[in-house]
C-alpha positions as CSV (number, residue, x, y, z in Angstrom):
1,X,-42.7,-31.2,-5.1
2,X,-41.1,-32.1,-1.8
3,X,-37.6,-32.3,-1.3
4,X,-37.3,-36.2,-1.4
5,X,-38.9,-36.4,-4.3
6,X,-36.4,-33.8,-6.4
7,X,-33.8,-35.6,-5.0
8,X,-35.1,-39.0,-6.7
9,X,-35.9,-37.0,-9.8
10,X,-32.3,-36.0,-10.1
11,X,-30.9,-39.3,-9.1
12,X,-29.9,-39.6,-12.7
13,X,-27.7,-37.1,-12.5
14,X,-25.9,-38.2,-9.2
15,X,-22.7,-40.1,-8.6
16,X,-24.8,-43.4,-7.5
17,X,-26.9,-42.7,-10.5
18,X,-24.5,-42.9,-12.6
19,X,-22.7,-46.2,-11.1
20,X,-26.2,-47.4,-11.2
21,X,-25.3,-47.0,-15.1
22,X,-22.0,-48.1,-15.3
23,X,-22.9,-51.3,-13.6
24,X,-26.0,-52.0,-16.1
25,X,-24.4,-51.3,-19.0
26,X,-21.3,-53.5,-17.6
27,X,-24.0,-56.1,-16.7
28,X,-24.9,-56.0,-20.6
29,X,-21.0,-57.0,-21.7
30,X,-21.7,-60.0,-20.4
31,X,-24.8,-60.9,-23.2
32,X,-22.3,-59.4,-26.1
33,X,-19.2,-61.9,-24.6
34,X,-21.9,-64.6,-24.9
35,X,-23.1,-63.7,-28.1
36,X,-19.4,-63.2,-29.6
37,X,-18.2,-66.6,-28.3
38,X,-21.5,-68.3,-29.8
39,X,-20.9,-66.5,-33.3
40,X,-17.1,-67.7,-33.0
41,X,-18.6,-71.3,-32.4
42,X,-20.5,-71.7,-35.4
43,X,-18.5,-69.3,-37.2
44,X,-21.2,-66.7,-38.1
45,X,-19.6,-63.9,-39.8
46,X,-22.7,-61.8,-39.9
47,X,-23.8,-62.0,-36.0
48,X,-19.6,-61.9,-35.3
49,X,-19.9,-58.5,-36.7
50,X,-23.5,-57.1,-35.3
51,X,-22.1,-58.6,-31.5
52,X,-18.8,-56.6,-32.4
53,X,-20.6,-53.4,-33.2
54,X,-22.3,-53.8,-29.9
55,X,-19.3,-54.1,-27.8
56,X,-18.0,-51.1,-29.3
57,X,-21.2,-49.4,-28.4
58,X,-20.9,-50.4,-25.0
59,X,-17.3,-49.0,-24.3
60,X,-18.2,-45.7,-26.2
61,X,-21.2,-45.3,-23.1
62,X,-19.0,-46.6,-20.5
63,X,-16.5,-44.4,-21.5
64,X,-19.0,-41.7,-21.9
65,X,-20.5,-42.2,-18.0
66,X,-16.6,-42.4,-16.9
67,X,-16.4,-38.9,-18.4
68,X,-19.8,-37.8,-16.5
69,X,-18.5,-39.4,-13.4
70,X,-15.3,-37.2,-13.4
71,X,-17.3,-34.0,-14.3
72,X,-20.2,-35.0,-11.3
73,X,-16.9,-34.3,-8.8
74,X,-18.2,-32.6,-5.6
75,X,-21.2,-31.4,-6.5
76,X,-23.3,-34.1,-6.1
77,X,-27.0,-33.6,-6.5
78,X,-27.8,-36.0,-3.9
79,X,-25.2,-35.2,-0.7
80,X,-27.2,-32.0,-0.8
């Protein structure tokens, strides 16, 4: 495997990989707001609690790839 191409396998594990993360999983908030505020709107118990659960699960991974960010530090894969 050449050099460039380890480097892209590992991008995962890199400090832009993971911001790659953060932002999707940030971009994917913005459904669960929309879902949440349409729940509210026809008053939906059942889907106000499933888009609730959701939210939760997506501050538990955005926590959890804040917590990989600060263990990534220096030693990012991809700077080499």
């Amino acid at each position: 495997m050449t050099n460039a191409l380890s480097k892209a396998k590992d991008f995962q594990k890199s400090k832009s990989g993971t911001y790659v993360s953060i932002a999707t999983t940030a971009f994917g908030a913005w459904g669960i707001a929309k879902r949440i505020k349409k729940a509210r709107a026809e008053q939906d118990t059942l889907r106000l609690i499933d888009a609730t659960v959701a939210a939760v699960g997506i501050v538990t991974g955005l926590a959890i790839l804040y917590r990989e960010l600060k263990r990534l530090g220096d030693d990012d894969v991809l700077l080499g």
